[in-house]
TIGU-490515 format. One record per residue: residue in three letters; residue number from 1; x, y, z of N, C-alpha, C, CB in turn. Coordinates in nm, 2 decimals. Glycine has a CB too. Layout:
REM residues N
REC tordo kelum n_east n_north   n_up ca_east ca_north  ca_up c_east c_north   c_up cb_east cb_north  cb_up
REC   ala   NUM      X       Y      Z       X        Y      Z      X       Y      Z       X        Y      Z
...
This chain:
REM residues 165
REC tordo kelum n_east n_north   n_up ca_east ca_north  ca_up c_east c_north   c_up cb_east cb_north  cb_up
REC   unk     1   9.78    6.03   8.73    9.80     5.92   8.82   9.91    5.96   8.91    9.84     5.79   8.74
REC   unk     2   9.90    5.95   9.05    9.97     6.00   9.13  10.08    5.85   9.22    9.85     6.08   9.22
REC   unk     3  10.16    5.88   9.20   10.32     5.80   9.24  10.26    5.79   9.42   10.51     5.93   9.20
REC   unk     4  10.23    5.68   9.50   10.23     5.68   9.63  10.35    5.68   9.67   10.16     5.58   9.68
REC   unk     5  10.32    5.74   9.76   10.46     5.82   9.87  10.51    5.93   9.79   10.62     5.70   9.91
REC   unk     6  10.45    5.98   9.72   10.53     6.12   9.68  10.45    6.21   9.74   10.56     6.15   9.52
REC   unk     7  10.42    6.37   9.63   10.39     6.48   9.74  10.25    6.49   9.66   10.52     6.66   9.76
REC   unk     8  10.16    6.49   9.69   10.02     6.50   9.60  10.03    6.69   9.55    9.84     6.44   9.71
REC   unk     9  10.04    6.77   9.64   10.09     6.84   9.55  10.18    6.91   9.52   10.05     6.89   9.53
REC   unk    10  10.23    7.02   9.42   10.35     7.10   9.35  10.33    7.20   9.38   10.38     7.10   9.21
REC   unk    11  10.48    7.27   9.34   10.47     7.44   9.32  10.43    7.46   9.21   10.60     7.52   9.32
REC   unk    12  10.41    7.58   9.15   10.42     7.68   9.04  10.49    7.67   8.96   10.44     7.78   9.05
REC   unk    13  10.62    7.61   8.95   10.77     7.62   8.87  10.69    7.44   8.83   10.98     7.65   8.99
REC   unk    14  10.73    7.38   8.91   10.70     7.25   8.87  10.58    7.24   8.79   10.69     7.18   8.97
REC   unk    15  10.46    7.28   8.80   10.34     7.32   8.73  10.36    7.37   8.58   10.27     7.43   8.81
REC   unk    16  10.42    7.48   8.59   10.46     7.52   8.47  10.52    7.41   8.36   10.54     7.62   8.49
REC   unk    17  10.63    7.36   8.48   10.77     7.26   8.35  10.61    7.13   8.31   11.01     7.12   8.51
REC   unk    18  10.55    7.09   8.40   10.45     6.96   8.39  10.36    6.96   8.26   10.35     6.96   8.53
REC   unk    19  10.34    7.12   8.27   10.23     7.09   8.16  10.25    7.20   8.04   10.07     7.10   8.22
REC   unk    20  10.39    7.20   8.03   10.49     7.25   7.89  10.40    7.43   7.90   10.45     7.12   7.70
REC   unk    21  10.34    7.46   7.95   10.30     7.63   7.95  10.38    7.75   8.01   10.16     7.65   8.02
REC   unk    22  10.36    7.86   7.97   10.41     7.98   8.04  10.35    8.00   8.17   10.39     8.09   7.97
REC   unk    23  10.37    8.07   8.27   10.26     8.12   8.36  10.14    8.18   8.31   10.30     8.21   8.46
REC   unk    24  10.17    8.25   8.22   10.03     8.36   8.23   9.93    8.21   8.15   10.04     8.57   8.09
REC   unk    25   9.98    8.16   8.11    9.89     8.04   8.02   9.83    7.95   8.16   10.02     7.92   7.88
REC   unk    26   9.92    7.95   8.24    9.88     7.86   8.40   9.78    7.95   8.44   10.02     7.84   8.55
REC   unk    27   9.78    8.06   8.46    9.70     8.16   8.52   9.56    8.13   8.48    9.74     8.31   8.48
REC   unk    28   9.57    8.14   8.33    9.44     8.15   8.27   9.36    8.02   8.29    9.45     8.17   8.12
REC   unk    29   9.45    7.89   8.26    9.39     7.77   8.33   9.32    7.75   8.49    9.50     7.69   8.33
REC   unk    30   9.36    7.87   8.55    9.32     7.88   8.71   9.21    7.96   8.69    9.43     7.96   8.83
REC   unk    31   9.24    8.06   8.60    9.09     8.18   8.60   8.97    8.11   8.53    9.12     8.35   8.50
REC   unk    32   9.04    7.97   8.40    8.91     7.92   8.36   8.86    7.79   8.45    8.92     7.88   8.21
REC   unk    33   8.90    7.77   8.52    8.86     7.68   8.64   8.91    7.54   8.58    8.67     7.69   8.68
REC   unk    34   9.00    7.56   8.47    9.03     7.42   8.41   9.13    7.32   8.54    9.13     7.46   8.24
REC   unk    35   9.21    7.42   8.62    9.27     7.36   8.73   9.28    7.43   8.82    9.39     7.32   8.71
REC   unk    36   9.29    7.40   8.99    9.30     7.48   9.13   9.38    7.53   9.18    9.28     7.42   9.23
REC   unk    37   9.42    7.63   9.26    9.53     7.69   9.31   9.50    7.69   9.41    9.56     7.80   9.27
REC   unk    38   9.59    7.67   9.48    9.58     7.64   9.64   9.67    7.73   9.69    9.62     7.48   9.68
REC   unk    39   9.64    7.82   9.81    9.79     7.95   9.87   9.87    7.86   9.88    9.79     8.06  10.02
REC   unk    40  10.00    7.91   9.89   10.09     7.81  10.00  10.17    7.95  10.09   10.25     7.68   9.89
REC   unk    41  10.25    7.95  10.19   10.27     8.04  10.29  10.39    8.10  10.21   10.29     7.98  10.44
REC   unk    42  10.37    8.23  10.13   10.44     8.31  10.12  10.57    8.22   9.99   10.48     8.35  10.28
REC   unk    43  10.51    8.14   9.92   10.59     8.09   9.78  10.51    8.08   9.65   10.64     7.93   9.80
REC   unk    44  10.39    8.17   9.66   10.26     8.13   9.54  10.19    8.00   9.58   10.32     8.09   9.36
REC   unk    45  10.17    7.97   9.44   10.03     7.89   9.49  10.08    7.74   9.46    9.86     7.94   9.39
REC   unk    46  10.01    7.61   9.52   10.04     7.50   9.49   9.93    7.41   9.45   10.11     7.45   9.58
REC   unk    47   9.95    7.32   9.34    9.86     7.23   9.25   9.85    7.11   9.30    9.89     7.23   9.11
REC   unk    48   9.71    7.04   9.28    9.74     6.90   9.31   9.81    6.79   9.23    9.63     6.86   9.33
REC   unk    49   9.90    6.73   9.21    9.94     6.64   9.11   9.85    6.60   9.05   10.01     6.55   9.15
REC   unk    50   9.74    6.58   9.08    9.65     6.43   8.98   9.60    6.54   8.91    9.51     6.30   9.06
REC   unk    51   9.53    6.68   8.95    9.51     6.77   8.84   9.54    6.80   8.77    9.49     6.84   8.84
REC   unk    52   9.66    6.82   8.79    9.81     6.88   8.73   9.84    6.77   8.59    9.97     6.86   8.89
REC   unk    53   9.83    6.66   8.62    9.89     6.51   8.50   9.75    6.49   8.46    9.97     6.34   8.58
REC   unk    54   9.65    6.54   8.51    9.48     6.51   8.40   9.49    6.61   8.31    9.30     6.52   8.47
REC   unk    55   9.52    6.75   8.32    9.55     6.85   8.24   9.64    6.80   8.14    9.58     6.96   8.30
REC   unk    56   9.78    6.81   8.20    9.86     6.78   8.08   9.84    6.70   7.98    9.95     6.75   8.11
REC   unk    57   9.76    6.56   8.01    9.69     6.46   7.96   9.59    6.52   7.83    9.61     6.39   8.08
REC   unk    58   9.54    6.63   7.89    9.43     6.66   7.81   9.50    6.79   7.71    9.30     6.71   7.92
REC   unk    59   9.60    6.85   7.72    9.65     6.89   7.65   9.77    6.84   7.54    9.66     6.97   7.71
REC   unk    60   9.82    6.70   7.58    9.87     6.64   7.49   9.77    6.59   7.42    9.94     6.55   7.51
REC   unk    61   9.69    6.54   7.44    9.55     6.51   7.33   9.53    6.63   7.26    9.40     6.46   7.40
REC   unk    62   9.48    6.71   7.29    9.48     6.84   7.21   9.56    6.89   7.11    9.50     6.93   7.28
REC   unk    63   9.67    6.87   7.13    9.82     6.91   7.05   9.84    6.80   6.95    9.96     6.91   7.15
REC   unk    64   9.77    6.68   7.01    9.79     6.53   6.92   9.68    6.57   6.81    9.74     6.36   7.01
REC   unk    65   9.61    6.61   6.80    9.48     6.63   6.73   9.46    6.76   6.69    9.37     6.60   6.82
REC   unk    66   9.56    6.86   6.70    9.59     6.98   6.62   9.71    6.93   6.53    9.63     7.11   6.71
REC   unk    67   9.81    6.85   6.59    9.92     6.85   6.49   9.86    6.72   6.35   10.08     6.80   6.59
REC   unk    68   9.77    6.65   6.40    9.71     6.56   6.30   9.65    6.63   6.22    9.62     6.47   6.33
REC   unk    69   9.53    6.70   6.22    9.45     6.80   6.15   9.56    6.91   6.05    9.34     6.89   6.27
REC   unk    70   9.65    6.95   6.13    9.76     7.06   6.03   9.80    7.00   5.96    9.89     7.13   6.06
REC   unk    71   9.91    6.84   6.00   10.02     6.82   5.97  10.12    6.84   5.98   10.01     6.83   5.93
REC   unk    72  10.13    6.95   6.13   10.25     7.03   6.11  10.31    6.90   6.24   10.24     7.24   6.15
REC   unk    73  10.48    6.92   6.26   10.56     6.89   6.35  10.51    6.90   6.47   10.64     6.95   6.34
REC   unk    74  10.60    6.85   6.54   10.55     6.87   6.71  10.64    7.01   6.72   10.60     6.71   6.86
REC   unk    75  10.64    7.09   6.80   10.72     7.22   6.83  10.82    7.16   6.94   10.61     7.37   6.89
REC   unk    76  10.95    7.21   6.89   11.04     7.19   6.97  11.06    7.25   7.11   11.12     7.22   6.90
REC   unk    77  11.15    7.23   7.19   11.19     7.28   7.31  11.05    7.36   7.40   11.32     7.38   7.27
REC   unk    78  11.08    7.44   7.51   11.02     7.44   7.63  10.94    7.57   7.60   11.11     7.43   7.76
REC   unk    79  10.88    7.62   7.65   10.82     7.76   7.67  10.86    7.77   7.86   10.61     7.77   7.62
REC   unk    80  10.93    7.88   7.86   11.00     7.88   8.00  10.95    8.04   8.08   11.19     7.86   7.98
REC   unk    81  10.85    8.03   8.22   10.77     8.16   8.24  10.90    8.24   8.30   10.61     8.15   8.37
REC   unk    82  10.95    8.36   8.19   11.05     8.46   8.25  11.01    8.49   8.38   11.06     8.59   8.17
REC   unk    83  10.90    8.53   8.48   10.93     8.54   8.58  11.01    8.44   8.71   10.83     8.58   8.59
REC   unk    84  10.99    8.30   8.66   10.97     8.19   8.75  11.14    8.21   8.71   10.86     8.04   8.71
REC   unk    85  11.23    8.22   8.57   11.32     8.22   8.52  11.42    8.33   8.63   11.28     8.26   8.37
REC   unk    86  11.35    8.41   8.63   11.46     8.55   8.73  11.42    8.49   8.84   11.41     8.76   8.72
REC   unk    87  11.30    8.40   8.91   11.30     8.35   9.06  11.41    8.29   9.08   11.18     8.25   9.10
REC   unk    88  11.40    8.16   9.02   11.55     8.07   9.05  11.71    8.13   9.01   11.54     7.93   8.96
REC   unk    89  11.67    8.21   8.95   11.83     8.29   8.91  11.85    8.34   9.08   11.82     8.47   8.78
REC   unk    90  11.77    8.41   9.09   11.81     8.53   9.25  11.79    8.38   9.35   11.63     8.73   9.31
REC   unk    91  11.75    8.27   9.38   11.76     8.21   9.44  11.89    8.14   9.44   11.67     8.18   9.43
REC   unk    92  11.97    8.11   9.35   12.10     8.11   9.32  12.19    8.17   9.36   12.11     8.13   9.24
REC   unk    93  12.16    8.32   9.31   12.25     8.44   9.31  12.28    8.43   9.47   12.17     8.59   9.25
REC   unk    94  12.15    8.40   9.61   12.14     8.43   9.71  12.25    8.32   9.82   11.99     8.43   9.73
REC   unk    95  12.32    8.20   9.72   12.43     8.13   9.79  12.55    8.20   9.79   12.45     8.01   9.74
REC   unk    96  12.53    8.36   9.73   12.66     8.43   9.76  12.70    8.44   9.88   12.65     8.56   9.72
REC   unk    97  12.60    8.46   9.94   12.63     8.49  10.12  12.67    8.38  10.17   12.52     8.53  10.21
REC   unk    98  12.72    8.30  10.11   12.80     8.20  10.19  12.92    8.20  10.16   12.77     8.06  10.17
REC   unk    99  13.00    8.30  10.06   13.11     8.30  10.07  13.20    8.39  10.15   13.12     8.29   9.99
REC   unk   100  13.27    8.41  10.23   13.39     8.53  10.29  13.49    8.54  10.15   13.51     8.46  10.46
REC   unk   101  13.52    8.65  10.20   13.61     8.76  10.18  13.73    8.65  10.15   13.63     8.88  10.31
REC   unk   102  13.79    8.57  10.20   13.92     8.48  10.24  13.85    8.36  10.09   13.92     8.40  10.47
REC   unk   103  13.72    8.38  10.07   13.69     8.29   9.96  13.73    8.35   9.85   13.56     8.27   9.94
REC   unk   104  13.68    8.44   9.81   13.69     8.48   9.67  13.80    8.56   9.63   13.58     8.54   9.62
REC   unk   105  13.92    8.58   9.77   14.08     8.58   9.74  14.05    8.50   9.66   14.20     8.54   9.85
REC   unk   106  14.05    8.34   9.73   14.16     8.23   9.73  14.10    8.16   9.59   14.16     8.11   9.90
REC   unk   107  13.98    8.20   9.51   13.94     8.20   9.37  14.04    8.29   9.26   13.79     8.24   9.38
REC   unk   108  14.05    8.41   9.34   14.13     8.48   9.27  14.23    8.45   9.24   14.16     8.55   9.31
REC   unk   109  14.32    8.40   9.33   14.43     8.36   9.35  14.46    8.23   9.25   14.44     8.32   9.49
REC   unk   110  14.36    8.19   9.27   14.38     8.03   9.14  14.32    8.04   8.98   14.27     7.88   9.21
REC   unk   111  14.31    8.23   8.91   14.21     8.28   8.82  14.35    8.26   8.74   14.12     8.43   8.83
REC   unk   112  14.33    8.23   8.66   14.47     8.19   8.56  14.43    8.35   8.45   14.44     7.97   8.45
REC   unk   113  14.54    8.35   8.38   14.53     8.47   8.27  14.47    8.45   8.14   14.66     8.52   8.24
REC   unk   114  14.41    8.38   8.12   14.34     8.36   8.01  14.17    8.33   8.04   14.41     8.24   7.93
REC   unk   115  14.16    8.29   8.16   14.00     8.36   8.20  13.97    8.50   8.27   13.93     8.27   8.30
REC   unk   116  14.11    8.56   8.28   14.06     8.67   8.33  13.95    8.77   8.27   14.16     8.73   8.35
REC   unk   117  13.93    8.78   8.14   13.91     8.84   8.04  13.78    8.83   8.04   13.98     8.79   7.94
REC   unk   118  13.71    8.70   8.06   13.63     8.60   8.02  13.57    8.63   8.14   13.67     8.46   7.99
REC   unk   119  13.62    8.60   8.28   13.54     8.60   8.40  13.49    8.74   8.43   13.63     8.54   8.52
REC   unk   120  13.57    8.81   8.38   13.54     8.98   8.38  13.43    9.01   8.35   13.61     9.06   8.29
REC   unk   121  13.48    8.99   8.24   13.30     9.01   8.13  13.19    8.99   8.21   13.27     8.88   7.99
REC   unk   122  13.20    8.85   8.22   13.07     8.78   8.31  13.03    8.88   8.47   13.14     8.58   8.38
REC   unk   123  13.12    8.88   8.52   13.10     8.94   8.63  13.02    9.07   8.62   13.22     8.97   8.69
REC   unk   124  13.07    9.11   8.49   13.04     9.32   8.49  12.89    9.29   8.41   13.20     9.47   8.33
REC   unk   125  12.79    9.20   8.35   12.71     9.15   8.26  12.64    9.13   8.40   12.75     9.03   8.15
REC   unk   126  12.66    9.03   8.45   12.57     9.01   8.59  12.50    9.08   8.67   12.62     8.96   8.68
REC   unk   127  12.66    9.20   8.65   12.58     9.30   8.77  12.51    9.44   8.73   12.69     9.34   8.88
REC   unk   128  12.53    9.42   8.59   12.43     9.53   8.48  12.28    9.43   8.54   12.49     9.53   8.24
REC   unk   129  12.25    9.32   8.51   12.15     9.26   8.47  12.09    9.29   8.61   12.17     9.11   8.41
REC   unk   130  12.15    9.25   8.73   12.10     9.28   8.88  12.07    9.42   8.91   12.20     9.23   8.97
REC   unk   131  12.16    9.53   8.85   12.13     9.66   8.83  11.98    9.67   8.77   12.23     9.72   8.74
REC   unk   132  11.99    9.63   8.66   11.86     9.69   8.57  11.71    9.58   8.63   11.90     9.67   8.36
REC   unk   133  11.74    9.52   8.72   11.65     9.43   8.81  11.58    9.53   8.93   11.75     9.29   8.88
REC   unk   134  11.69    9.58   8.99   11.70     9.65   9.08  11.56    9.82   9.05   11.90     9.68   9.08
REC   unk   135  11.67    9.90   8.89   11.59     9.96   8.84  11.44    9.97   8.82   11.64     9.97   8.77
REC   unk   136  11.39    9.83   8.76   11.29     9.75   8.79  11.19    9.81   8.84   11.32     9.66   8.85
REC   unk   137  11.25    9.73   8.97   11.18     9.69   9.13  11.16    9.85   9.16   11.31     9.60   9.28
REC   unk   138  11.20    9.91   9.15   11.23    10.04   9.20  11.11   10.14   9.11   11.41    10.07   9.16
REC   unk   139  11.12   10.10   8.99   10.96    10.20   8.92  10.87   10.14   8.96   10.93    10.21   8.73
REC   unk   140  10.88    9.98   8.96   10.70     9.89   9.01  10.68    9.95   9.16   10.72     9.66   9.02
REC   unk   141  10.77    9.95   9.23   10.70    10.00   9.40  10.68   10.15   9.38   10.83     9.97   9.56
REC   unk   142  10.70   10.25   9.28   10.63    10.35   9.29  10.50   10.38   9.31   10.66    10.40   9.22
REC   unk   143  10.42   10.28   9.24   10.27    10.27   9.24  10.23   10.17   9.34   10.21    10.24   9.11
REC   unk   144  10.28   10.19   9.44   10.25    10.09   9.56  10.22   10.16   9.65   10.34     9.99   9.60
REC   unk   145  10.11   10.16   9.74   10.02    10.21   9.85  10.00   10.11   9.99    9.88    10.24   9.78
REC   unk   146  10.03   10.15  10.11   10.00    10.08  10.19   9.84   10.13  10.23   10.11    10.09  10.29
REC   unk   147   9.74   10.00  10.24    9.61    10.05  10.25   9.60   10.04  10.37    9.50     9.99  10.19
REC   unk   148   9.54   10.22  10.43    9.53    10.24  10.59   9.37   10.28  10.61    9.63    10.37  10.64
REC   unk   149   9.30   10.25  10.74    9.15    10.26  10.74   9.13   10.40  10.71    9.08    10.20  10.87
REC   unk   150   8.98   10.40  10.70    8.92    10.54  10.61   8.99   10.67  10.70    8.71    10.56  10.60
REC   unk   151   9.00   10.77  10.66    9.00    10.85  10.67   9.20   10.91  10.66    8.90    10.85  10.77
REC   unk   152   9.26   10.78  10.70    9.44    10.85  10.70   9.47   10.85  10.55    9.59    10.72  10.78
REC   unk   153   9.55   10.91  10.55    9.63    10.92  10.42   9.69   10.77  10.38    9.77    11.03  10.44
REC   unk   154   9.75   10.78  10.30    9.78    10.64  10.19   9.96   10.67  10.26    9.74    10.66   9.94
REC   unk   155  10.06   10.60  10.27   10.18    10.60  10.29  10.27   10.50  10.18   10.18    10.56  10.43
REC   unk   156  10.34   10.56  10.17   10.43    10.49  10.06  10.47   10.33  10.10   10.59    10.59  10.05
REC   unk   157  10.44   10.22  10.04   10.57    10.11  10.06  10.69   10.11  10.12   10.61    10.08   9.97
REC   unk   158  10.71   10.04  10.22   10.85    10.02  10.24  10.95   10.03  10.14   10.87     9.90  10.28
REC   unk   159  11.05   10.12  10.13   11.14    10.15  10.05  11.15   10.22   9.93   11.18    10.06  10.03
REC   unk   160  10.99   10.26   9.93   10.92    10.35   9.83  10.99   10.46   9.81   10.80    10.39   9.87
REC   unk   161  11.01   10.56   9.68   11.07    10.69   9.73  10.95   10.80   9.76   11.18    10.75   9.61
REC   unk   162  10.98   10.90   9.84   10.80    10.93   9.88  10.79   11.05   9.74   10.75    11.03  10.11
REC   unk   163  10.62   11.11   9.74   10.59    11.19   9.66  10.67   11.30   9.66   10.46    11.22   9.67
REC   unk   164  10.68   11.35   9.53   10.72    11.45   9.55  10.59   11.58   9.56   10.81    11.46   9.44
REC   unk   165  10.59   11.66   9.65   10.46    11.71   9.69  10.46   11.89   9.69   10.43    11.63   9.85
């Protein structure tokens, strides 16, 4: 049932939180035609609400009627899709650039001695994690090919490192 005046459809992130699944579990719901994907310009794909709340509908019934038949509990807390998880992190991470130099003095300046320790930590953890993100990105675009018409050679990806030949 769809709320008038709201947006008939969602993102992906929202999709996911709606109907308690991982992505790859959303995926499969798209590849079994159980729900639609629609492109959206360069953010993934977007669902229609009313699809989106007939599914979930149909999978709380499902879950109602497995957990009757077991007996078991309802399962606690969320199943949360790690990729969508590192999306909104770096979408976060990306309000860095709003701060100057004259900012994160004047944070400094007000770091008392008993979080120094603490804020440290955090800081040097973050940027291992963005490192090994980085590392990542960096093996997955090895096997990336720009497709050029018949006959040219294949050219590395932007930022690719090229063959060694």
């Amino acid at each position: 049932m769809s709320r008038s005046g709201g947006f008939s459809f969602i993102d992906e992130g929202e999709t996911v939180r709606r109907l308690d699944v991982d992505r790859d579990t959303l995926l499969a719901f798209v590849r079994e035609k159980r729900l639609r994907a629609y492109p959206g310009v360069g953010k993934g794909n977007f669902y229609r609400l009313s699809e989106v709340e007939a599914l979930a509908r149909e999978l709380r019934g499902a879950a109602a009627e497995a957990e009757a038949d077991t007996g078991a509990a309802p399962a606690k807390g969320k199943l949360f899709d790690p990729a969508y998880k590192v999306h909104v992190r770096l979408l976060a991470d990306l309000k860095w650039y709003d701060l100057s130099d004259d900012d994160l003095r004047a944070w400094v300046r007000e770091m008392t001695p008993d979080g120094y320790t603490r804020q440290r930590g955090n800081i040097t953890m973050v940027i291992e994690r963005l490192q090994r993100l980085l590392s990542l990105m960096d093996e997955a675009v090895t096997g990336w090919r720009e497709l050029k018409p018949t006959g040219q050679r294949d050219t590395p990806a932007p930022g690719a490192p090229p063959d060694a030949e």
